[in-house]
C-alpha positions as CSV (number, residue, x, y, z in Angstrom):
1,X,-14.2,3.6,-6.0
2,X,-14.3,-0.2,-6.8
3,X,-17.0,-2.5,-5.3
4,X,-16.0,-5.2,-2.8
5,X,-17.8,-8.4,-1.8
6,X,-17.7,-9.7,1.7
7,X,-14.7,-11.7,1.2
8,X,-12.4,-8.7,-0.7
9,X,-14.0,-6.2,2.2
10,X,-13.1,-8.4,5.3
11,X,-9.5,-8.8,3.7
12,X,-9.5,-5.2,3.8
13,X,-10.1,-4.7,7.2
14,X,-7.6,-7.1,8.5
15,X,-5.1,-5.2,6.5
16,X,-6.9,-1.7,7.9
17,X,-6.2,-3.3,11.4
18,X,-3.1,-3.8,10.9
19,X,-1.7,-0.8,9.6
20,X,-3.9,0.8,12.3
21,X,-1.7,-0.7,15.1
22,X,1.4,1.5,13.9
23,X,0.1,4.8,12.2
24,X,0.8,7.8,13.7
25,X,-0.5,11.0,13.1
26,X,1.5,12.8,10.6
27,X,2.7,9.5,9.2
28,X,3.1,9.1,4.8
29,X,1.0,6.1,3.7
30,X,1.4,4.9,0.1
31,X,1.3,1.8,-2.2
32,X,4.6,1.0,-3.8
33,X,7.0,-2.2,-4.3
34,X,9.4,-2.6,-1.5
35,X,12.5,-2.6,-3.7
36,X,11.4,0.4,-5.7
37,X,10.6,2.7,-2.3
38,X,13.6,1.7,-0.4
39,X,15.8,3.2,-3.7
40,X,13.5,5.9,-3.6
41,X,13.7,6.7,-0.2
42,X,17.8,6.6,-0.3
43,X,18.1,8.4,-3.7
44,X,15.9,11.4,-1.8
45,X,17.8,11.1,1.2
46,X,14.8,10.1,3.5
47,X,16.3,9.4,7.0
48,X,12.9,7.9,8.2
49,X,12.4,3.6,7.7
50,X,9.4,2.9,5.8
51,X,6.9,-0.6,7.1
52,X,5.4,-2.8,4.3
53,X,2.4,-4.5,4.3
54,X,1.1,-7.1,1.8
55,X,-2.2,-6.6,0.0
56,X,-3.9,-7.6,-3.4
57,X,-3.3,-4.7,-5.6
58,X,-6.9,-4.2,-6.4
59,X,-7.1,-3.4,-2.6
60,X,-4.5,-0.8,-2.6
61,X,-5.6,2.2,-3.3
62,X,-8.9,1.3,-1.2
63,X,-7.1,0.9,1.2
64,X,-4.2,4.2,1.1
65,X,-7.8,6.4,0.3
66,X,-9.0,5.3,3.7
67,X,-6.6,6.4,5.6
68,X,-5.7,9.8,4.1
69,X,-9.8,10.1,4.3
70,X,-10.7,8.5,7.3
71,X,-7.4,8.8,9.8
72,X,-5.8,11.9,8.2
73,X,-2.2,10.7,7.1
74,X,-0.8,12.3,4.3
75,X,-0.5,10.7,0.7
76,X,3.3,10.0,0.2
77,X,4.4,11.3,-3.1
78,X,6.1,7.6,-3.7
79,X,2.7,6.5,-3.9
80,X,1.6,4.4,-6.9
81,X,-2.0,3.0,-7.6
82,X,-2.5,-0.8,-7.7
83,X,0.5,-2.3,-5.8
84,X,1.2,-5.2,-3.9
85,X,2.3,-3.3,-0.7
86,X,1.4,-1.0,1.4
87,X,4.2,1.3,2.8
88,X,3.9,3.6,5.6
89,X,6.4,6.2,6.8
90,X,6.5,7.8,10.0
């Protein structure tokens, strides 16, 4: 895993909060472009809405590996390292 100064790790953590405020247990967290996932999402025929969140992509997968480690969601199998957002699914 890549090392973070202060600055990179408290931009993390903002982004951790926020994504913190809407998962739910059981929920599919993932790093993909918003244009690509939602034609991925309707070519599979996933009924559930999927909520973006911005990052740097060097911060993505940090960020995806903390919460399938750390708060148990499940790695999406849309998920693609080093993107610009953060998708979750639930």
């Amino acid at each position: 895993m890549a090392k973070f100064n202060t600055k990179q790790t408290d931009e993390i953590n903002k982004i951790i909060e926020e994504i913190n405020k809407v998962a739910k247990p059981g929920a599919e967290i993932g790093a993909r472009n918003k244009v690509t996932l939602n034609g991925l999402l309707k070519v599979n025929k996933v009924t559930k809405k999927a909520k973006f969140f911005n990052c740097q992509r060097e911060y993505s997968d940090a960020i995806v590996t903390f919460f399938t480690k750390e708060k148990g969601l499940v790695r999406s199998k849309f998920h693609m390292s080093a993107q610009e957002t953060i998708f979750l699914i639930s």
